[in-house]
N, C-alpha and C positions, 0 to 999 in steps of 0.2 A: 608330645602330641601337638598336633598344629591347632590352632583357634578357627583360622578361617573358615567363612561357609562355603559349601560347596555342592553344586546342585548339578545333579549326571540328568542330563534330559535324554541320551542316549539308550533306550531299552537295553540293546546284545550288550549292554554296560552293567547295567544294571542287573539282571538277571544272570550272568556269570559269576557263582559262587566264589570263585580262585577271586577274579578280579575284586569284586565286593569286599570279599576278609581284608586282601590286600591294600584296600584302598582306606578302611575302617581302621587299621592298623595305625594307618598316619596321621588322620584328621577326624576329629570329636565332633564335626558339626555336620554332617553331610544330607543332603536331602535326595532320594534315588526315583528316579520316574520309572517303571515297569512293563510301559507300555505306551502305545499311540498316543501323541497329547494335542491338543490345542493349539493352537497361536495364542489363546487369550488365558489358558492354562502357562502359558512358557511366561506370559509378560506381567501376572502377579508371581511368579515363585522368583523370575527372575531380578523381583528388587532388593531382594535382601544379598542374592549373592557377589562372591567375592573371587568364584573361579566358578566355570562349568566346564561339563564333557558334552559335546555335541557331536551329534551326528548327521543324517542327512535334512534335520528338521530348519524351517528358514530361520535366518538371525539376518533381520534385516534392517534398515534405519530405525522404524517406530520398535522394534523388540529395544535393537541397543540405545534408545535414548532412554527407555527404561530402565537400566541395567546403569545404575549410577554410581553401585559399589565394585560393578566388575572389573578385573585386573588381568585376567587372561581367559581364553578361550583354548581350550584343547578337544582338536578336531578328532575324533573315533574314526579315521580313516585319512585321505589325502587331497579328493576334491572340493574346493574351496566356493562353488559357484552356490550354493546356497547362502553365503557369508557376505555381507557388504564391508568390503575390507578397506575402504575408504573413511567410511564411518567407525568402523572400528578404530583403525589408527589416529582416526580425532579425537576419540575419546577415550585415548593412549590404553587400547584394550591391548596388550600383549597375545599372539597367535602363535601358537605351535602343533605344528601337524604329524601325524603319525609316519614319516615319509620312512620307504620302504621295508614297511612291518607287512604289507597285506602282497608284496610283487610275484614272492614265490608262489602262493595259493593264485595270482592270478592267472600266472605263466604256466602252470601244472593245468587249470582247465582249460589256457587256450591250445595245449602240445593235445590233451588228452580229448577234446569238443573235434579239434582239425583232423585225428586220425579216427575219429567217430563218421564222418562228416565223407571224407575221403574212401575211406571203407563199405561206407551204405549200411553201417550197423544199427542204428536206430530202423532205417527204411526196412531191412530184414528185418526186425525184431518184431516192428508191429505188423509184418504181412506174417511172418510164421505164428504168430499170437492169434492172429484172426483165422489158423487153423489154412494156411495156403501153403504149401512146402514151395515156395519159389524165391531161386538164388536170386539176387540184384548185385552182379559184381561191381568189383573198386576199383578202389588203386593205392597206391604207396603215397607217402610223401620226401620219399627218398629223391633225393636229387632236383625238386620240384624248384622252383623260383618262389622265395619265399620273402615278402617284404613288410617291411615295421618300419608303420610313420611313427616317431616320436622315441627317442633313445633314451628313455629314462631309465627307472630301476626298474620298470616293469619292462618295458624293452627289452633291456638289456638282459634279464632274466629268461624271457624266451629267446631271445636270442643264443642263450648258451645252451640251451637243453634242447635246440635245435640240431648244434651241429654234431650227435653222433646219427644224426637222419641221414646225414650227408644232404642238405639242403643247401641251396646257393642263396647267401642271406645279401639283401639287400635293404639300406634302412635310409630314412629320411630326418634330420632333424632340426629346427633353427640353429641349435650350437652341436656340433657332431663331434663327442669324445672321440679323437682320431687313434689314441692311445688304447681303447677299448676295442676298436673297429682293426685297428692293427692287430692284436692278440689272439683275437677272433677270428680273421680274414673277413671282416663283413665289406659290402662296397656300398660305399655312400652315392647315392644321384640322387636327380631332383624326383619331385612328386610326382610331378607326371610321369618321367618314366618307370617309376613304379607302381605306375596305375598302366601302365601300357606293357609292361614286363612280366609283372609276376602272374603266377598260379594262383597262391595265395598271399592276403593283403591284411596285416592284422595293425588295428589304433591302437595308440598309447597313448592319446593325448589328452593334459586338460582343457575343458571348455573354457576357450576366452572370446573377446570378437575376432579375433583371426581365424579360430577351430570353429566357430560358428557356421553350420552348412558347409565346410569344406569338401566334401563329398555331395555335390546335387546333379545338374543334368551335365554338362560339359563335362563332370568327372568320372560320370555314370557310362556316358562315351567312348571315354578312352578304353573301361577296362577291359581284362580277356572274356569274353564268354566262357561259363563254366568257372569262373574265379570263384573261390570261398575267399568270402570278405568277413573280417571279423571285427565285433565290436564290442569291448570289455570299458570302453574309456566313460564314454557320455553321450544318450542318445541324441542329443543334438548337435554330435561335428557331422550329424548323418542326414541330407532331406527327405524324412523319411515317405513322405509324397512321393517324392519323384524317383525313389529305390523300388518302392510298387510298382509304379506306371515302368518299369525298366526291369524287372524281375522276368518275364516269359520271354522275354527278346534276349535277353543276356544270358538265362540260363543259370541267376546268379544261384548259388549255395550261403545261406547267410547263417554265420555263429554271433548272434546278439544277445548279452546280456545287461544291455542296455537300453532303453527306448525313451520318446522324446518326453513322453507323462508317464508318471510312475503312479501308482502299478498303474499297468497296460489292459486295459477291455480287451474283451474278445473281439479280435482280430481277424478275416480272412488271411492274413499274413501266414498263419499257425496251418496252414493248407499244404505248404509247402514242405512234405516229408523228407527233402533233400539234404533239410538243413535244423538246427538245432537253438530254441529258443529258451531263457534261462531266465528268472526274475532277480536278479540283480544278486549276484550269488557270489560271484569270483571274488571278490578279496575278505570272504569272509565263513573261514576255515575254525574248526578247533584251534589248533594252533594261531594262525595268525591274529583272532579275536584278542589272545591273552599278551602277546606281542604287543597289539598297536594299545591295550588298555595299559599292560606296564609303561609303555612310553606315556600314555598319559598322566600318570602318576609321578612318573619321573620330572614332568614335565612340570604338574605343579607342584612337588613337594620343593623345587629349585627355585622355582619363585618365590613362596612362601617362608622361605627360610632365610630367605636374603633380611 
């Protein structure tokens, strides 16, 4: 058994039984949070620890100047912008992320949202609910022009479960696996013209200053009317001001499971039946839950053992 302490600030961590035994298994000291916490609740439990499992809760300078026995952080998923990773690395906090534990579950509801989406299945569902027998025909996404900014492992994942659509896939990325893109038949070009090409438009990107608003009015412009644009990444590569003000002109169809505050107020946004709105749900499956927590485990029993 290991000695270190170890404090899961993480709930969907905590409360998963598999994960819990699992993680009790290896380490005698562990301290589990259950539910929504504090900032002032994370910054007393966190002085004694020696490892944590975080999730989307902030760890930011005044937490980790608190955290003076911590040795590593292991992230309960893969976006890092809650994390001040500057500070961390000054105070030689070791970071390991769950990377591509959660891509299949996210890829599975962006193929499964777009042919929702494209179909008018939700739009029928709640006019024949409300007792109206009236069809609102689709369409396919066979053969559609289909483009992924960001070629990660979530990319890269809808990307292959795309092509028995017969989809013409088009991807954007600062470093473009040519090797992936070859095997696939994907074609690489710039952002723009895949904000001026495609049908559909899905992110995969993390939030940095560059993914910052990369979508506002000049991008809002270029695209097609009628585009489903999709966003599983981080509401803010999106302005979402200026997506509004550009919604009835564009005609856009939007699959967000993402937005810029979390959770999201009620919204006029939510008016728009064409398109499918989700609170933050994609990469967090039965399975991929158990995934990204064994990696976490893996991740500090390696540490600790050293």
């Amino acid at each position: 058994m290991i000695n270190n302490k170890i404090f899961v600030i993480e709930p969907l961590f905590s409360n998963n039984k598999i994960l819990k035994h699992e993680l009790i298994k290896h380490f005698n000291n562990v301290d589990f949070n259950y539910k929504k916490i504090s900032r002032e609740k994370i910054i007393k439990k966190i002085e004694s620890a020696e490892g944590i499992i975080l999730g989307l809760q902030p760890f930011d300078k005044e937490i980790i100047l608190k955290a003076k026995k911590l040795k590593i952080l292991a992230k309960f998923g893969v976006g890092m912008d809650n994390v001040d990773i500057p500070q961390c690395n000054k105070n030689k906090i070791t970071i390991r992320r769950a990377t591509n534990c959660n891509a299949i579950s996210v890829a599975e509801m962006v193929i499964s949202s777009c042919i929702n989406v494209q179909r008018n299945i939700n739009k029928n569902y709640f006019n024949l609910k409300n007792k109206n027998w009236k069809k609102f025909e689709g369409g396919e996404i066979y053969q559609k022009k289909f483009g992924i900014i960001g070629l990660g492992a979530t990319g890269k994942e809808v990307a292959k479960r795309l092509i028995p659509f017969g989809c013409e896939i088009f991807i954007n990325d600062i470093k473009v696996d040519r090797k992936f893109c070859k095997k696939y038949k994907l074609k690489s070009i710039s952002f723009k013209n895949i904000l001026k090409k495609c049908d559909i438009i899905s992110l995969h990107v993390p939030l940095t200053n560059k993914t910052l608003n990369m979508i506002s009015s000049a991008e809002l412009k270029l695209i097609k009317k009628n585009c489903i644009l999709i966003n599983t990444s981080r509401g803010q590569v999106i302005n979402f001001y200026k997506l509004k003000k550009s919604l009835k002109k564009k005609k856009l169809r939007l699959i967000f499971d993402v937005f810029t505050k979390e959770p999201l107020n009620k919204d006029n946004i939510f008016k728009n039946d064409e398109s499918i709105f989700t609170p933050h749900i994609g990469g967090t499956t039965i399975e991929s839950k158990i995934r990204i927590g064994m990696k976490n485990i893996k991740d500090l029993k390696e540490k600790f053992k050293k």
